[in-house]
C-alpha positions as MATLAB code, in Angstrom:
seq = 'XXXXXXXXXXXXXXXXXXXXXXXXXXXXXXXXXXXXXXXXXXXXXXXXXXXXXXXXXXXXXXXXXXXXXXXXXXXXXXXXXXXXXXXXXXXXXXXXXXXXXXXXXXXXXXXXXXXXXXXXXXXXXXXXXXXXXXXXXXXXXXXXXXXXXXXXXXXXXXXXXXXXXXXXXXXXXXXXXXXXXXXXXXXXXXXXXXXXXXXXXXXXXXXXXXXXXXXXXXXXXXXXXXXXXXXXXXXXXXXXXXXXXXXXXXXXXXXXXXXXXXXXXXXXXXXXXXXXXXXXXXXXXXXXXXXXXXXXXXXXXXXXXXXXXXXXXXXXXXXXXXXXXXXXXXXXXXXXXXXXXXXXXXXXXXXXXXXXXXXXXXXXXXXXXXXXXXXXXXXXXXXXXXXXXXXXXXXXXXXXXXXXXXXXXXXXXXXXXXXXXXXXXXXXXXXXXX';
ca = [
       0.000    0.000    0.000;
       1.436    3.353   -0.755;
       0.536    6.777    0.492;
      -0.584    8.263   -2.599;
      -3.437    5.741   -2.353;
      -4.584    6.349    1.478;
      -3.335    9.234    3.047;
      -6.258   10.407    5.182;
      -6.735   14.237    5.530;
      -4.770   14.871    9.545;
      -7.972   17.146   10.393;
     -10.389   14.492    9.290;
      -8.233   11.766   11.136;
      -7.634   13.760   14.309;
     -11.258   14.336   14.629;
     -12.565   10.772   15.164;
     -14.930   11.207   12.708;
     -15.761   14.844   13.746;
     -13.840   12.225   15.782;
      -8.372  -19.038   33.693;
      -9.236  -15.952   32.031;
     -12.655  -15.525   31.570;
     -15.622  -17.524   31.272;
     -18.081  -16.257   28.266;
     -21.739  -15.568   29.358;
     -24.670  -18.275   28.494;
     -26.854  -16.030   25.672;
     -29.748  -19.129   27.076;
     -29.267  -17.727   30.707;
     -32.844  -17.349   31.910;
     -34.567  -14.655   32.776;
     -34.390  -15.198   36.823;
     -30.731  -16.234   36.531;
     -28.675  -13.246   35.952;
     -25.094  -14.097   33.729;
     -21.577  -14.888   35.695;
     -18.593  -13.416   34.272;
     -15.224  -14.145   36.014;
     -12.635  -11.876   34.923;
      -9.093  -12.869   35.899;
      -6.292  -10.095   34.918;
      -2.781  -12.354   34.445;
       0.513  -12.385   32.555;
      -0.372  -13.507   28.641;
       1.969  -13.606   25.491;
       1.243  -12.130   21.960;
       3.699  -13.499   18.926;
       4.445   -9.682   17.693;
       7.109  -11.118   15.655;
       7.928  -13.082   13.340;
      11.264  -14.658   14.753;
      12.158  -14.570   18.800;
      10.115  -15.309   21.699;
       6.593  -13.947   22.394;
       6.325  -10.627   24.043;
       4.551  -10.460   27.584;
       1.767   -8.498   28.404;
      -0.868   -8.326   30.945;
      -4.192   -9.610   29.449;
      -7.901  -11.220   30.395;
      -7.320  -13.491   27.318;
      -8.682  -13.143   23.996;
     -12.625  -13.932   23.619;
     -14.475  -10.936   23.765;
     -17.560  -10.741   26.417;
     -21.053  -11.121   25.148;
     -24.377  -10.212   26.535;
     -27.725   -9.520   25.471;
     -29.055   -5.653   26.032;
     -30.644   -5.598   29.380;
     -28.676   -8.127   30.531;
     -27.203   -7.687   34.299;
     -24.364   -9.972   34.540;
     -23.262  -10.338   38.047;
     -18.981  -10.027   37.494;
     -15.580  -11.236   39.381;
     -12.866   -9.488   38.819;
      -9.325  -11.433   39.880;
      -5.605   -9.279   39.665;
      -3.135  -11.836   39.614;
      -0.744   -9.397   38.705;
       1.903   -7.279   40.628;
       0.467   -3.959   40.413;
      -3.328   -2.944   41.243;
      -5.877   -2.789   38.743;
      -9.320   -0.774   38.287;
     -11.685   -1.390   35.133;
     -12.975    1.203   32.866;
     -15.974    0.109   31.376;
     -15.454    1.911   28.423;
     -19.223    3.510   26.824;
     -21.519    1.923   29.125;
     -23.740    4.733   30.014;
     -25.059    5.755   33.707;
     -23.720    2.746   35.674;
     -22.317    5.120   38.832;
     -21.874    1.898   40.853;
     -18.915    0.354   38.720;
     -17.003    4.181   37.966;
     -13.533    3.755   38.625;
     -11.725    5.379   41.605;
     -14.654    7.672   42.212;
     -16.568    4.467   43.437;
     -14.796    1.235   42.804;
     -11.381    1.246   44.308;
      -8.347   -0.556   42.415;
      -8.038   -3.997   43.184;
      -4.878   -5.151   44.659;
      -2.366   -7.813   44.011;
      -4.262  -11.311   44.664;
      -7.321   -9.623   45.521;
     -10.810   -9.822   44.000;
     -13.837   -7.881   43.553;
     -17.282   -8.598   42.888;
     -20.312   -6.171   41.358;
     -22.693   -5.965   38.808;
     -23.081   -3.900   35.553;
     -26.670   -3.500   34.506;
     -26.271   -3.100   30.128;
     -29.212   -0.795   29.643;
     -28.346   -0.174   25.964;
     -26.700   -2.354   22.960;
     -23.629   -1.544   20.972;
     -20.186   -2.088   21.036;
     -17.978   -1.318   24.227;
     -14.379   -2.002   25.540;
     -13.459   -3.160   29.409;
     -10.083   -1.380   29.690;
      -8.113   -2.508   32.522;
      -5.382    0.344   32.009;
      -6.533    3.245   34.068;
      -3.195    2.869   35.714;
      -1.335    1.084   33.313;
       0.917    4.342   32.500;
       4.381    3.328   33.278;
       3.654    0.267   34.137;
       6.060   -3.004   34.179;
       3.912   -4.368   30.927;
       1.762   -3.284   28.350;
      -2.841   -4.443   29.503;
      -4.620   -5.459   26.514;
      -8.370   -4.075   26.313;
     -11.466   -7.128   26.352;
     -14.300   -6.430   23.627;
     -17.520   -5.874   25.511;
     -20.564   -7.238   22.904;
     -24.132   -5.746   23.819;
     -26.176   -7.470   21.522;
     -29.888   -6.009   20.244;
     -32.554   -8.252   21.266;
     -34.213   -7.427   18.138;
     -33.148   -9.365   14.715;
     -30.467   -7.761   12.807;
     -30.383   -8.390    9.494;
     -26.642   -9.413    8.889;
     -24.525  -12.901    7.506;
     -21.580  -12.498   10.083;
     -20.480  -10.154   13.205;
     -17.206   -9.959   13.358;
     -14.939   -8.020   16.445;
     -11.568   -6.028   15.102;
      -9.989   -4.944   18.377;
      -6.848   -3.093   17.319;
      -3.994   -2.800   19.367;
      -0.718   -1.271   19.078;
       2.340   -1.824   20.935;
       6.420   -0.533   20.991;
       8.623   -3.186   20.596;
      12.108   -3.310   22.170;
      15.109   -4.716   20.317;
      14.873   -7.979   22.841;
      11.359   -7.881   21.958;
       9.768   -6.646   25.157;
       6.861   -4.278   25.022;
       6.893   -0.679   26.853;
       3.984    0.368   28.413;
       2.423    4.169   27.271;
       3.443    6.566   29.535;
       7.049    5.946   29.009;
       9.639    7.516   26.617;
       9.343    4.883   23.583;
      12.836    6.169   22.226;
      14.616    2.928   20.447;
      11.670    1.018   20.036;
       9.327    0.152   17.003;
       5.235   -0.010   16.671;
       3.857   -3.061   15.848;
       0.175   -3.442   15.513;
      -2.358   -6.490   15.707;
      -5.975   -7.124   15.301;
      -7.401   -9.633   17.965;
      -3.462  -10.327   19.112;
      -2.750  -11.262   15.585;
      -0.237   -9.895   12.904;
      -2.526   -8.961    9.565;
      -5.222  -11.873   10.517;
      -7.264  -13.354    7.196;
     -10.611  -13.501    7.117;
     -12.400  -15.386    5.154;
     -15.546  -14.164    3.374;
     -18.281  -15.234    0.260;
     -19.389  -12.497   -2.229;
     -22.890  -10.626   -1.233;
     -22.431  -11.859    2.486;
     -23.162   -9.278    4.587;
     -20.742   -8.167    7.601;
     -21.182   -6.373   10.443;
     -17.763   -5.483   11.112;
     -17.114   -4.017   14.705;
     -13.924   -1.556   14.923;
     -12.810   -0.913   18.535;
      -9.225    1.736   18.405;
      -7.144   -0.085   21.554;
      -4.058    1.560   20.661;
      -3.512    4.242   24.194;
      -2.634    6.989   22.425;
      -2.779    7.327   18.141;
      -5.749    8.176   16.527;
      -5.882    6.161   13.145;
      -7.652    6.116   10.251;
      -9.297    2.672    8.406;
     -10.200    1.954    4.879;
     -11.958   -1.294    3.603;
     -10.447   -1.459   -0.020;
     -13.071   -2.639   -2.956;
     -15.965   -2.000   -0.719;
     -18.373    0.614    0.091;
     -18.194    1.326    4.145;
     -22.007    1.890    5.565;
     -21.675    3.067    8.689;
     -24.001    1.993   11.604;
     -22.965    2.672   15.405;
     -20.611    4.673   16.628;
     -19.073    4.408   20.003;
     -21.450    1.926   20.980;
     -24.818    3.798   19.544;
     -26.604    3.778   16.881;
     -26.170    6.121   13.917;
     -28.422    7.183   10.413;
     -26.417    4.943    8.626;
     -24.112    6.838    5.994;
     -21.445    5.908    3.812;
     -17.596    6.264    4.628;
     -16.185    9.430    2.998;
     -13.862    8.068    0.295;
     -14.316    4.639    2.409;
     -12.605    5.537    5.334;
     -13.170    6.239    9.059;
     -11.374    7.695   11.635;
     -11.244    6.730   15.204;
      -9.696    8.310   18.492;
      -8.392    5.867   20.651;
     -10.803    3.786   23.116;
     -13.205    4.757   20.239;
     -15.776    1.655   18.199;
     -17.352    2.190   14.447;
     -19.819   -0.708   13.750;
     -19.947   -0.637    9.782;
     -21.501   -2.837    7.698;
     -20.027   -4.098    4.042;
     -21.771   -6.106    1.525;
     -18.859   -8.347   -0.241;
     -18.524   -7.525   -4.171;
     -19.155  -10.905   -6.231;
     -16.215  -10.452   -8.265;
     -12.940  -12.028   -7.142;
     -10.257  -10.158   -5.586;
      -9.460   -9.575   -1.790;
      -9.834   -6.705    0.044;
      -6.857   -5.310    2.557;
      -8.158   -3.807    5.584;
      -5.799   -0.909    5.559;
      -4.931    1.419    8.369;
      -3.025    4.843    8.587;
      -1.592    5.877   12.280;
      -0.924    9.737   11.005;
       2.304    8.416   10.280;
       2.300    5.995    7.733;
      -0.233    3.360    6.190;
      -0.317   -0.136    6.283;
      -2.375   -3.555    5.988;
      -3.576   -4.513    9.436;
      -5.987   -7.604    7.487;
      -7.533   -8.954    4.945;
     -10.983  -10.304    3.693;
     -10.168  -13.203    1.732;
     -12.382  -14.231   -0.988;
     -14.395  -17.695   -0.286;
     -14.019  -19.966   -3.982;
     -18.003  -20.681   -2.993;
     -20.138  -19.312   -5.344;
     -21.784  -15.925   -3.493;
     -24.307  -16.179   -0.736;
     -26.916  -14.571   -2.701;
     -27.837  -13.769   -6.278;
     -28.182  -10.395   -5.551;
     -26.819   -8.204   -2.792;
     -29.036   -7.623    0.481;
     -31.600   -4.102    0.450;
     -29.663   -0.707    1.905;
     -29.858   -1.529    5.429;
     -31.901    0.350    7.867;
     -31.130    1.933   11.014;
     -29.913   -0.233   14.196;
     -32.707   -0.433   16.949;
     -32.553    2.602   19.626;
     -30.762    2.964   22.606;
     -33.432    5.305   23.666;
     -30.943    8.516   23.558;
     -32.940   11.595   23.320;
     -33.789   12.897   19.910;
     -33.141   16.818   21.268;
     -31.274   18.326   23.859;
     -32.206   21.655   25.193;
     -29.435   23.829   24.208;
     -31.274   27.482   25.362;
     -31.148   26.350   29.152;
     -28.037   24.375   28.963;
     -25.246   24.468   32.045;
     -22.579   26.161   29.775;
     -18.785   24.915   31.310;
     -15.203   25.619   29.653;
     -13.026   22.919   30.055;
      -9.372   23.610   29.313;
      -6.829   21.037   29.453;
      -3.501   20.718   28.557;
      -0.226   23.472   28.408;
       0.214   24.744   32.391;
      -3.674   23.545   33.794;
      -2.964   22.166   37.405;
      -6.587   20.672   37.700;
      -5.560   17.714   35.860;
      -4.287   15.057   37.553;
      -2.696   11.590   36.374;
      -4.712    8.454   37.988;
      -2.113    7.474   40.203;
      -2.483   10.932   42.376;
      -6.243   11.290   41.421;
      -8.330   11.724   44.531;
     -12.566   11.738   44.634;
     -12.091   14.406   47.441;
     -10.332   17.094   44.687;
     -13.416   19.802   43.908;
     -15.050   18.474   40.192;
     -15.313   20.331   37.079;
     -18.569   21.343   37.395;
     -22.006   20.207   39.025;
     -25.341   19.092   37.392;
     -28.978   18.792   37.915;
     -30.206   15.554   36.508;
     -32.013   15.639   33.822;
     -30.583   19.457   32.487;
     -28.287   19.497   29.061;
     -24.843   20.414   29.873;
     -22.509   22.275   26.645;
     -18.798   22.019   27.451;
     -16.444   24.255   25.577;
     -13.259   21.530   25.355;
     -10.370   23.837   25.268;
      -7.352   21.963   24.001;
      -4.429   24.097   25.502;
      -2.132   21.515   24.483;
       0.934   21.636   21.888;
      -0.353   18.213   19.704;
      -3.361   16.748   19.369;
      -5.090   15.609   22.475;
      -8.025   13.156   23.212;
     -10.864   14.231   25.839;
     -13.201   10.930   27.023;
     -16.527   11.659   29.441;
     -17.632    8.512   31.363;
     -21.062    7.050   32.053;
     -22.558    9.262   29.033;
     -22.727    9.539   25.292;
     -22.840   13.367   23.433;
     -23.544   15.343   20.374;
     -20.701   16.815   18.777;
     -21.838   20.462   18.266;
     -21.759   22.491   15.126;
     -19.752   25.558   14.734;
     -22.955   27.906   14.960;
     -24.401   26.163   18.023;
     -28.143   25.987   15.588;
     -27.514   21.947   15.746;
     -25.593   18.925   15.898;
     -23.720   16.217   13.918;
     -26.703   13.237   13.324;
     -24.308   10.650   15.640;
     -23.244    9.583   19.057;
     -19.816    9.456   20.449;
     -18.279    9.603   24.479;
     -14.083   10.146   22.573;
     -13.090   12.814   20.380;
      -9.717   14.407   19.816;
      -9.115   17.900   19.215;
      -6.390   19.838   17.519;
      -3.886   21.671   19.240;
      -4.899   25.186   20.395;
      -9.094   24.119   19.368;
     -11.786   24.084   21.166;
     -14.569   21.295   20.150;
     -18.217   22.236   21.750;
     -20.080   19.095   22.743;
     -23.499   18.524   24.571;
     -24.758   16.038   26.899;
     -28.473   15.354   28.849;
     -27.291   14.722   32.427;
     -29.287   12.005   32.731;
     -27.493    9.759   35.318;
     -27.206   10.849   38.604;
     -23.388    9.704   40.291;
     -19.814   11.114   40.148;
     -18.208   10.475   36.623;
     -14.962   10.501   35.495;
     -12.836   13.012   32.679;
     -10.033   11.843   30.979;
      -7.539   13.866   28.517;
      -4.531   12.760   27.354;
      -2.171   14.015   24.411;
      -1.635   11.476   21.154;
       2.268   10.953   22.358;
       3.328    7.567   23.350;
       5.037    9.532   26.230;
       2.122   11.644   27.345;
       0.130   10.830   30.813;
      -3.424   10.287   30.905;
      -5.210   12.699   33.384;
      -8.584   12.988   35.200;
     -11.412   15.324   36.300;
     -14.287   14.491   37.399;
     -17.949   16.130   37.518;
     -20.932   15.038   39.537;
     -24.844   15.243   38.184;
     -26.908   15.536   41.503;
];
């Protein structure tokens, strides 16, 4: 692949579109019988090359989690590792019980903890065990979190692509973000795998699920030979519209669910992705030799079923908060000096619409993540918003992005910011709706 043929605009990229291990839920759990999940956080390998001995990393294994939307899976979370651990629950919206070191305090070396997350919508999340994984002795690797619709979905396959990039050491040892990654090189995978095939049959309908696990690049991903229909993003549903020029960009922590109809003719297509570097095949949809699934392709699709978000958000009586982060601001603090009792950003009334100015202060690039709810990325004029969900965006240096929220869940929610360096710490806020 060459640049000439994908080299994503930076603005459009940096935007995001603007923006034992575990033990896999029953989907014939009854009713009165609500799911187990045990979770156990250990030392894993990944082959991230070719020759030479497996890298370590700390992991929960590879099968993503799936549940069914309303689903309350009662969970058990095991550290086996060295160093505490606290899960981020990446998109799930207005669980205050599970928030991490606001509520839930990190687990400790041999310890355990037990609680459980209520799913109220479906989509496509990310459990994220790296909260305070900067610096650490190893790289974590995220766990898909699957939220299936309990209504029919009219699809051939559903397919996870958790991408995940790490900085390789000449010895082959993997560097944790948060360190200087001077002397190493990036390596990516998709589902712990170099450039992973995936075979497919002409006219078969995918739903393909794109989670960004890499801590700190924003990227950009092109299906080649295929028109990109995109259906969810960040876990929620979306008018589905085509890719511009096929491609998508996502911060990082950030899911696209697209859907592709496979062209009959033969010929693979190279999932390619760009890091704002350089572009390169992360994997391919191999073409079946079976005739195609269908005679003709499947109707445009409609719209996923409804999370329920609200169709307007009162912008006249909105809370109105700037939020600068980034260059010489003091309020931001990394998670291993993060304390509940520092004073929050701001304070809501449930159920009011809260506008935050994001203020991005910083010299590059930087990412800005709310917890526990999803918001509408605001247009320039403030007369409307962009027709799509997202809880990540990443905003140029010295911009300010306007986004809006309905505080709808009552609890104490974390901020996060955090610059698109390797190097760069992630920091917290927090704000409370009351």
């Amino acid at each position: 692949m060459s640049d000439h043929n994908f080299r994503p605009n930076r603005r459009a990229v940096v935007a995001g579109l603007a923006a034992a291990a575990l033990q896999a839920p029953n989907s014939a759990t009854s009713a009165e019988e609500a799911p187990r999940l045990a979770l156990r956080c250990r030392s894993d390998v990944l082959r991230l090359r070719e020759k030479g001995p497996a890298t370590e990393v700390w992991s929960f294994g590879d099968q993503p989690l799936r549940f069914k939307r309303s689903d309350r899976p009662e969970i058990t979370l095991v550290n086996d590792l060295p160093k505490p651990i606290v899960l981020n629950w990446r998109g799930v919206d207005g669980v205050a019980a599970v928030e991490p070191l606001l509520v839930r305090s990190a687990v400790a070396p041999s310890a355990s903890d037990n609680f459980r997350l209520p799913l109220r919508h479906a989509g496509t999340y990310l459990c994220d065990p790296a909260l305070l994984g900067d610096g650490a002795a190893r790289p974590f690797r995220a766990l898909p979190l699957i939220v299936g619709e309990n209504e029919p979905v009219r699809v051939d396959r559903d397919e996870v692509f958790l991408i995940e990039g790490w900085r390789l050491k000449p010895d082959g040892s993997a560097i944790a973000p948060g360190l200087d990654p001077e002397g190493t090189v990036p390596v990516y995978t998709v589902n712990g795998a170099l450039t992973p095939e995936i075979r497919v049959r002409g006219r078969e309908r995918l739903r393909l699920r794109f989670i960004n696990g890499l801590p700190r690049h924003v990227i950009a991903l092109k299906i080649e030979h295929a028109d990109v229909t995109i259906m969810a993003l960040d876990g929620q549903p979306a008018e589905p519209f085509l890719a511009r020029g096929g491609a998508l960009a996502l911060a990082p922590g950030s899911r696209a669910d697209v859907f592709i109809d496979v062209p009959p003719s033969p010929g693979n297509s190279p999932i390619l992705m760009h890091d704002g570097d350089a572009g390169r095949p992360i994997a391919q949809l191999v073409r079946s030799d079976q005739a195609p699934l269908r005679n003709e392709n499947l109707p445009s699709p409609v719209a996923l079923p409804s999370n329920g978000l609200p169709a307007r958000l009162d912008l006249k009586s909105a809370l109105r908060v700037d939020l600068p982060f980034g260059g010489e601001q003091k309020d931001w603090l990394p998670p291993a000096t993060f304390a509940s009792t520092a004073p929050p950003a701001f304070r809501a009334k449930a159920g009011r619409t809260v506008v935050l100015s994001l203020i991005n202060r910083a010299s590059m690039t930087s990412v800005f993540h709310l917890h526990g709810h999803h918001f509408r990325l605001l247009d320039r004029l403030d007369d409307g918003w962009k027709p799509f969900w997202l809880d990540t965006i990443a905003i140029d240096a010295g911009q300010t992005q306007r986004i809006a929220f309905a505080a709808e869940y009552v609890g104490r929610w974390l901020m996060e910011t955090v610059e698109t360096n390797w190097s760069a710490p992630r920091l917290l806020r927090w704000c409370s709706v009351e």
